[in-house]
C-alpha positions in Angstrom: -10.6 -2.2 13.6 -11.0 0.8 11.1 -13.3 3.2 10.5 -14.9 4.5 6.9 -15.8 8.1 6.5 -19.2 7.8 4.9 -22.0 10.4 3.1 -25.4 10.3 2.8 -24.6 11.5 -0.3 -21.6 13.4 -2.1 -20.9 17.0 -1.7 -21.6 16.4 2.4 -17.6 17.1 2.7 -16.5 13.5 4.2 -13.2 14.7 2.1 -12.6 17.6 3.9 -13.4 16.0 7.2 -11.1 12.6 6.1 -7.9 15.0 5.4 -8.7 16.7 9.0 -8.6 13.1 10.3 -5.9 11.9 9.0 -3.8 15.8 9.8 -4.6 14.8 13.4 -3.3 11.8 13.2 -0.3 12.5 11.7 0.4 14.6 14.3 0.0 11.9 16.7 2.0 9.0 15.2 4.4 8.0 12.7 2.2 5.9 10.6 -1.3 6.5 9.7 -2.5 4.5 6.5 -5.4 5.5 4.5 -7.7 4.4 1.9 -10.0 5.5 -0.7 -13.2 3.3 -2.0 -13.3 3.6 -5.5 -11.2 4.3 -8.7 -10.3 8.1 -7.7 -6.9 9.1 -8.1 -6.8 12.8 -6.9 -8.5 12.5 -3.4 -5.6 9.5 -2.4 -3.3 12.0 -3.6 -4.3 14.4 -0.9 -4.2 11.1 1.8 -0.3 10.3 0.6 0.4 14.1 1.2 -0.3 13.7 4.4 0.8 10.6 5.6 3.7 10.1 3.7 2.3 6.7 2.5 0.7 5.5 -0.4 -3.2 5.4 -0.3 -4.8 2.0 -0.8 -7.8 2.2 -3.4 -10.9 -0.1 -2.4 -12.6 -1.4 -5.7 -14.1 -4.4 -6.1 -15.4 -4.0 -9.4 -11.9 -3.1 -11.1 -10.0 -5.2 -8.6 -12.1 -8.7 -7.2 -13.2 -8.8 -3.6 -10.6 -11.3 -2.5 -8.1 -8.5 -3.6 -9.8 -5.6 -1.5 -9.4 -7.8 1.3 -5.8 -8.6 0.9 -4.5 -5.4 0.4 -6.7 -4.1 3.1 -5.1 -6.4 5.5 -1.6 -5.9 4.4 -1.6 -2.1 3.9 -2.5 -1.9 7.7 -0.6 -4.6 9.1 2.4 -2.1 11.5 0.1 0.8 11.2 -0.8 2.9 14.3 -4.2 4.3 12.7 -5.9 3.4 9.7 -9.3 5.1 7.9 -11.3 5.1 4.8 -12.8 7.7 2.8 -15.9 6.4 0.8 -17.2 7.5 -2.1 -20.7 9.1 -2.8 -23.7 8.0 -0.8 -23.1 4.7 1.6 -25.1 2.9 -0.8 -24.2 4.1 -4.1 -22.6 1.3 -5.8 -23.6 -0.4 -9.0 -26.2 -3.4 -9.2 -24.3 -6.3 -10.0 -26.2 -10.0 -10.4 -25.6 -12.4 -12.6 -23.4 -9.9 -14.3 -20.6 -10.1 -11.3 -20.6 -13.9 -11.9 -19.9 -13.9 -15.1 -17.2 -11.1 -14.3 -15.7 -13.4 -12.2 -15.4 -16.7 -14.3 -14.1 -14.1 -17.0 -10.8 -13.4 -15.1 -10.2 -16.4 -14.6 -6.8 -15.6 -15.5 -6.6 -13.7 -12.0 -5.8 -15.6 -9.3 -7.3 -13.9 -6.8 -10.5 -14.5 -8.5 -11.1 -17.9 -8.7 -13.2 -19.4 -6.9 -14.5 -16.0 -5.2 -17.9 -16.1 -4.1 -19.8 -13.3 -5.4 -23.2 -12.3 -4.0 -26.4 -13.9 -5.9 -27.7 -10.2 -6.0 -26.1 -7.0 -5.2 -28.0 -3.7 -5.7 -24.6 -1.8 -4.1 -21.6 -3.2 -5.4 -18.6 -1.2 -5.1 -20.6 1.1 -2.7 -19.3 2.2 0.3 -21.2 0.0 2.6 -20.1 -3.0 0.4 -16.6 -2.0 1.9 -18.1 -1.8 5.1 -19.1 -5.3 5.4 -16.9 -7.0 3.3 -14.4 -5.7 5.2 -16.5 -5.5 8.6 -15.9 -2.4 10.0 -18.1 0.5 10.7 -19.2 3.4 9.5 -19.2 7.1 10.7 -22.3 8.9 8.5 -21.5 12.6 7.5 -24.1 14.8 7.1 -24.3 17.7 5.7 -26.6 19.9 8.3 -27.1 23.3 6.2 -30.2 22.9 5.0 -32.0 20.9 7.9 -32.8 20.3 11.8 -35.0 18.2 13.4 -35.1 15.9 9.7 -31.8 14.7 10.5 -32.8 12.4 13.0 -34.6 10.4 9.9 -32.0 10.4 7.9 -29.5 9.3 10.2 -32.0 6.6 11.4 -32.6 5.7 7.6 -28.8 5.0 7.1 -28.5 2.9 9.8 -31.2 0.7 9.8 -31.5 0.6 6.0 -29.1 -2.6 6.0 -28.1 -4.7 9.3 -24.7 -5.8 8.3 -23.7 -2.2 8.4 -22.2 -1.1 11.5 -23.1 3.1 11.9 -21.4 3.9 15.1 -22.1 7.1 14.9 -22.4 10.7 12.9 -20.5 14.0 12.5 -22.5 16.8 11.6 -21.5 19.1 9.1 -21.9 22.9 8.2 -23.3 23.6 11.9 -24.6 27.2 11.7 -25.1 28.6 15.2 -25.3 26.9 19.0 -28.9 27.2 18.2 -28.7 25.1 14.7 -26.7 22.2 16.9 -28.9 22.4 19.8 -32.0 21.5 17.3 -30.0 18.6 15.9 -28.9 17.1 19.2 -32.4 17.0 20.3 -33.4 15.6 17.2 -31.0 13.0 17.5 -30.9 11.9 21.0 -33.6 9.5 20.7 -31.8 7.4 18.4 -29.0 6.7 20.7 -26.6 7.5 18.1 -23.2 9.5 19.4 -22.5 12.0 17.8 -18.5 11.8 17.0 -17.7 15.1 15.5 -19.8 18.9 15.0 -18.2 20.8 12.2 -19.6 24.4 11.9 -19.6 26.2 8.8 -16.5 27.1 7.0 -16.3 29.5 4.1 -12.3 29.3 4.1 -11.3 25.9 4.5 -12.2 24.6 0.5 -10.3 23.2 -1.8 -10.2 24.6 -5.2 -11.2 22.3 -8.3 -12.2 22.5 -11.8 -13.3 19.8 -14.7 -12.5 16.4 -13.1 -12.2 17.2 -9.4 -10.3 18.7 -7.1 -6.8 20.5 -8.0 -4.2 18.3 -7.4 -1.2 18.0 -5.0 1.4 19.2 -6.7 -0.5 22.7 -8.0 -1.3 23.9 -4.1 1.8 25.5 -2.8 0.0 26.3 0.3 -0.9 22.5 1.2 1.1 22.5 4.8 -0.6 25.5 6.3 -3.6 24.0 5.3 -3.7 20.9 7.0 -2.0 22.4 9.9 -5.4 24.2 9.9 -7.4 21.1 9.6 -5.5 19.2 12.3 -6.7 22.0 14.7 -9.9 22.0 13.4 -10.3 18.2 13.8 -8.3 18.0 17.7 -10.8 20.8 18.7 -14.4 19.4 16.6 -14.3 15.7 17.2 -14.7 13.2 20.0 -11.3 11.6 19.9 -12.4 9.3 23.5 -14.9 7.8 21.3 -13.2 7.8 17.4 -9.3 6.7 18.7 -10.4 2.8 19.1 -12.2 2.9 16.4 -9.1 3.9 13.8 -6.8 1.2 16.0 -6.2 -1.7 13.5 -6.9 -5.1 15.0 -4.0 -7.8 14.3 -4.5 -10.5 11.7 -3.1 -12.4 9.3 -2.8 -11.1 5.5 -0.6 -12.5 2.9 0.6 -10.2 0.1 -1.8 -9.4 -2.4 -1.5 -12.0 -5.7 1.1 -11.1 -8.0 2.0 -12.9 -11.1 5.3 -14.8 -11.2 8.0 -15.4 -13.6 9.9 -18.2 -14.2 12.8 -18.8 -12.1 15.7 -17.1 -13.9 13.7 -14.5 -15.6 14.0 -11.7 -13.1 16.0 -8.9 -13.9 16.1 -5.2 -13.5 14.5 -3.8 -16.6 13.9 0.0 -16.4 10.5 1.4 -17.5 10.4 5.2 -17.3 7.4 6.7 -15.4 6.2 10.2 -16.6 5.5 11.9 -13.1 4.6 15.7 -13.1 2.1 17.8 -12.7 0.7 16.7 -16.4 0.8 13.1 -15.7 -0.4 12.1 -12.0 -2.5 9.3 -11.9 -1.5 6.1 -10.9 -2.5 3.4 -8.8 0.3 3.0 -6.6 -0.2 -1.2 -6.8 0.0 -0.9 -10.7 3.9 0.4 -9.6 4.2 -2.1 -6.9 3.5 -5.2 -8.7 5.8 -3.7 -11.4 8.5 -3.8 -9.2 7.7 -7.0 -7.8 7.8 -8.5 -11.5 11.7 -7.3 -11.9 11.2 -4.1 -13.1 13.1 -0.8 -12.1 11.0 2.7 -11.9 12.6 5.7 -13.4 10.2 8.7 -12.8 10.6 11.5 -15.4 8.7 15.0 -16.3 7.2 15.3 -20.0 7.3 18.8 -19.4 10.7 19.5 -17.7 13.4 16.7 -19.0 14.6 16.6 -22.8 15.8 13.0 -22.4 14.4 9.8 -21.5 15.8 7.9 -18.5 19.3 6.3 -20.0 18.9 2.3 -20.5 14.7 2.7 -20.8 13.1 -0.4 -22.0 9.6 0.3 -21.5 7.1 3.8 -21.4 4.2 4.2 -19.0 2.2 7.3 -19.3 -0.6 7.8 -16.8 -3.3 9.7 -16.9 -3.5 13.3 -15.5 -4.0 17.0 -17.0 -1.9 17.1 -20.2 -4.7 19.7 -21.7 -4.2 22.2 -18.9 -0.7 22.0 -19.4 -0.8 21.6 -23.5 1.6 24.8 -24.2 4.6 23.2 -22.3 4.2 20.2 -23.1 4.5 21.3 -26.9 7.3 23.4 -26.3 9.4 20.6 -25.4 10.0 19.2 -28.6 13.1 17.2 -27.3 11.0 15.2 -24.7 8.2 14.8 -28.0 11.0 13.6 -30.3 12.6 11.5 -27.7 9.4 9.7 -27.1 8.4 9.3 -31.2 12.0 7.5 -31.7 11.5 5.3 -28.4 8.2 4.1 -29.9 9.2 4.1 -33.5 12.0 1.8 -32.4 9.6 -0.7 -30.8 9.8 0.5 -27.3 6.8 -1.0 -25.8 4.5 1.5 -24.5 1.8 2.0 -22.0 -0.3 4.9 -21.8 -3.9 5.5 -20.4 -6.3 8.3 -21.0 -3.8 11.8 -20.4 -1.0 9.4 -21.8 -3.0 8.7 -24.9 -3.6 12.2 -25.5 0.0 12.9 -25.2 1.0 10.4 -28.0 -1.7 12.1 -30.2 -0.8 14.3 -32.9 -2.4 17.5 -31.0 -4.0 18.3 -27.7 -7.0 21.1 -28.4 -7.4 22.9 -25.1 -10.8 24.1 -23.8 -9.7 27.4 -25.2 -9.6 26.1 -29.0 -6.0 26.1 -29.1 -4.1 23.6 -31.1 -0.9 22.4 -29.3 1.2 19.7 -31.1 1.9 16.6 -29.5 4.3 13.2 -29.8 2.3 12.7 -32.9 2.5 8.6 -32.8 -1.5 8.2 -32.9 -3.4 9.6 -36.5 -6.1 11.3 -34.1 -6.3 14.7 -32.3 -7.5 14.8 -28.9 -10.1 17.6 -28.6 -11.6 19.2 -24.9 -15.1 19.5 -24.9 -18.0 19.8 -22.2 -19.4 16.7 -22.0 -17.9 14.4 -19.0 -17.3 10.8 -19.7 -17.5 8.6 -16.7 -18.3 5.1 -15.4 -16.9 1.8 -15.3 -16.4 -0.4 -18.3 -16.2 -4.5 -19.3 -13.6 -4.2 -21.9 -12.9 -7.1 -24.0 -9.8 -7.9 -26.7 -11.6 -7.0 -30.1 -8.2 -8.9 -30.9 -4.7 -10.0 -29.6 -2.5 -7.3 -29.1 0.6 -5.8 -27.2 -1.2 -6.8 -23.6 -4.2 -8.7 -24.2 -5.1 -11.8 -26.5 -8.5 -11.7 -28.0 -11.6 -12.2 -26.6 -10.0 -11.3 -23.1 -12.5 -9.2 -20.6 -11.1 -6.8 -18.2 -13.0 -4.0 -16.0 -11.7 -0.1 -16.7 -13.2 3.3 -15.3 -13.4 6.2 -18.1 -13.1 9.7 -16.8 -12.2 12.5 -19.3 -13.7 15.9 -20.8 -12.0 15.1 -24.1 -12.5 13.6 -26.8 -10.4 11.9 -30.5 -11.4 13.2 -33.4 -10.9 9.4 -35.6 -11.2 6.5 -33.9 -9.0 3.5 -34.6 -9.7 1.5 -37.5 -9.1 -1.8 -35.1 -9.7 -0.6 -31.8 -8.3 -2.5 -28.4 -11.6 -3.0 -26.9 -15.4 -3.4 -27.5 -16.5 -2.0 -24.2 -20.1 -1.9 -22.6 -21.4 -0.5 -19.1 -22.3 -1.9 -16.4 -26.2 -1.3 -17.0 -28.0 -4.0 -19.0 -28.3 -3.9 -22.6 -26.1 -1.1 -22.0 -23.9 0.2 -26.0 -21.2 -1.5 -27.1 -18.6 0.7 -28.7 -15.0 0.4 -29.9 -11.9 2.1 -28.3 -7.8 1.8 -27.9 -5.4 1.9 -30.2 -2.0 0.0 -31.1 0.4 0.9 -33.2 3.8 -0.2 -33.2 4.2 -1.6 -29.6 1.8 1.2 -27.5 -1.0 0.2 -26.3 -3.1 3.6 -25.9 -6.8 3.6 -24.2 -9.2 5.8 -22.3 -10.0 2.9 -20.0 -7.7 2.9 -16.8 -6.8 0.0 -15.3 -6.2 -1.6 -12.0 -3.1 -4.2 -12.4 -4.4 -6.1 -9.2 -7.9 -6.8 -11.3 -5.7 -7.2 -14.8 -2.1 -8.7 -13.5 -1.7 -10.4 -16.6 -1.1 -7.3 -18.5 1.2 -6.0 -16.0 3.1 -9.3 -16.8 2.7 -9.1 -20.5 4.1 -5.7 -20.4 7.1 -6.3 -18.2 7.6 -9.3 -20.7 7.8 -7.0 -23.7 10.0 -4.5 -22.2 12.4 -7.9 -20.9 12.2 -8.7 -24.7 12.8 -5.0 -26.0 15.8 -4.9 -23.2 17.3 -8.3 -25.0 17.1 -6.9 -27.9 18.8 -4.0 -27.7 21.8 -5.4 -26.1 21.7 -7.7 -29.2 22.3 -4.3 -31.4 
């Protein structure tokens, strides 16, 4: 059994009260694996930091249930504790009918798919409490308390009787004022039979600084360890650890590895595909690396800002996304690394690069400041910062057959970016369309040479087929070159 950290809606701070969590924990044991519900990349960030493993991202909607399930089971099998942080409200998902259906019989080519029963009708898919009970575990509701009393008791009693398949085992009240504020709430609780696992009072210190897509990542907080030192105490001395410690016990079962594709017998081999890893380039889904591996291929991590030379022996480029606009100016000045990158790709180097890595490969990045700063200069398009926020998930299908799809293939991205290109490609990778219904179809993506170069970030465990396609293309570059 696990536990998810749940809101009644975001902003309550179930991120601030996970990382205390999991500092505790830590503390405690040698292995503590977490998970995140949702496409995020920079809250798992702050998991891995403190538990020294990588955090598991719960999606349905870019993976398949099946998948979510078997990675669930796996990442915890040897664990001592185990907990998921949710995303939003506990019911904020996406309404997905006859639409998940289809979504289904679409990947076909997933084998973890087929033959997945989807729900007739659900109003919260991908929510939090679709976790909850496909997984079946409970939930602990954080509220915020700064603006209320004796109404908590309704919302608290909303949440949990709002669906019976979902477990609330109990609530930790957050931004406490005064004994006075927490005496109100207890008494306005106690009727409900509810415990209440956890009082958090009001802290004006203990924040984490953000700006346009989140919170600042890992690797720009030098401070991080004093921090969560600071949580840990804050969460041995706040929270009823009789009552939370069986609940974050994993139960034993059974749980295969997640569904990878194969290669032929014979075809395996250690093909190198460099990584750009820095502060500029920082999101990943660590399964997208894993089943990488587990195809053949060997990671070579590199900085974009810091080394002048690829990897030695790189078949294959994989540029995540990230901040490459707040880091523009360095990233220009190394003009070995840019020209380094141009030659790979000019030479055929098959390329991967989503969202930050597209903008890298463009001919400029144009910071919020109006600053031009040149980039690789592979794409004909500048990549331009602007206010508006771009987010949501995406059905993306193959406008045509290119480097790692064949046409009229339909995958499910998530889009999160302030910027925008100035030209669009003339043939564009995708048509892609929102969830809602008769939501715009629009193009997007670019190929040129062998990159494929998108907005749309993918989950490999939803898509493994173009992990496989890409790993081909590097096994095919790698032959080639040893040709020459």
């Amino acid at each position: 059994m696990t536990l998810i950290i749940a809101g009644d809606r975001s902003g309550t701070g179930k991120t601030t009260i996970t990382l205390a969590l999991l500092a505790f924990l830590r503390k405690k044991a040698a292995k503590v694996q977490s998970f995140k519900v949702g496409p995020d990349y920079i809250d798992p960030m702050f998991h891995s930091y403190i538990t020294s493993r990588p955090c598991g991202n719960l999606d349905p909607i870019l993976t398949s249930v099946n998948y979510v399930k078997s990675c669930f089971q796996q990442q915890c099998h040897g664990v001592d504790y185990a907990l998921v942080e949710g995303v939003m409200g506990l019911f904020d998902g996406v309404p997905l009918g006859k639409q998940s259906e289809q979504r289904e019989k679409g990947a076909g080519s997933r084998e973890q798919g087929v033959g997945e029963k989807i729900e007739s009708f659900c109003q919260d898919y991908g929510s939090t409490a679709h976790i909850a009970r496909i997984l079946k575990i409970p939930v602990v509701l954080v509220i915020d308390c700064s603006r209320l009393s004796g109404s908590v008791a309704a919302i608290a009693h909303g949440y949990r009787s709002l669906d019976p398949n979902i477990n609330v085992v109990g609530v930790i009240l957050n931004r406490v004022a005064s004994d006075r504020h927490l005496t109100l709430l207890e008494t306005a609780l106690k009727p409900l039979n509810l415990p209440i696992l956890g009082v958090i009072r009001r802290q004006t210190d203990l924040t984490i600084p953000d700006r346009h897509l989140g919170l600042v990542p890992t690797d720009e907080l030098p401070e991080l360890d004093q921090f969560f030192d600071r949580l840990a105490h804050l969460a041995q001395t706040c929270f009823n650890w009789e009552q939370l410690l069986p609940y974050l016990t994993p139960s034993p079962f059974a749980g295969g590895d997640p569904p990878i594709p194969s290669l032929r017998k014979g075809e395996r081999q250690s093909i190198k595909i460099a990584i750009a890893k820095d502060k500029a380039f920082n999101f990943y889904y660590p399964d997208n690396l894993d089943i990488l591996e587990q195809l053949g291929a060997t990671l070579c991590y590199w900085s974009p800002l810091e080394d002048e030379t690829l990897p030695e022996g790189t078949a294959g480029l994989y540029f995540g996304g990230g901040f490459p606009e707040v880091f523009a100016e360095t990233l220009s000045r190394n003009q070995n690394a840019l020209n380094a990158v141009k030659q790979a790709i000019i030479k055929g180097m098959p390329t991967y690069a989503e969202c930050g890595g597209l903008m890298y490969l463009c001919q400029e990045i144009v910071d919020f400041k109006g600053q031009s700063w040149p980039m690789v200069g592979i794409l004909p398009t500048t990549a331009k910062m602007g206010k508006k926020l771009t987010l949501g998930y995406r059905q993306a299908i193959a406008s045509r057959s290119s480097l790692l799809l064949n046409e009229g293939e339909t995958i499910w991205g998530h889009e999160f970016h302030r910027s925008q290109l100035t030209h669009s490609s003339p043939q564009p990778i995708f048509n892609l369309s929102s969830w809602q219904k008769n939501s715009p179809i629009y193009g997007e993506g670019w190929q040129c040479h062998n990159v494929h170069g998108s907005y749309l970030h993918l989950h490999f465990g939803g898509c493994p087929q173009i992990a496989e396609k890409f790993f081909r293309h590097t096994l095919d570059f790698f032959k080639n070159l040893a040709l020459d």
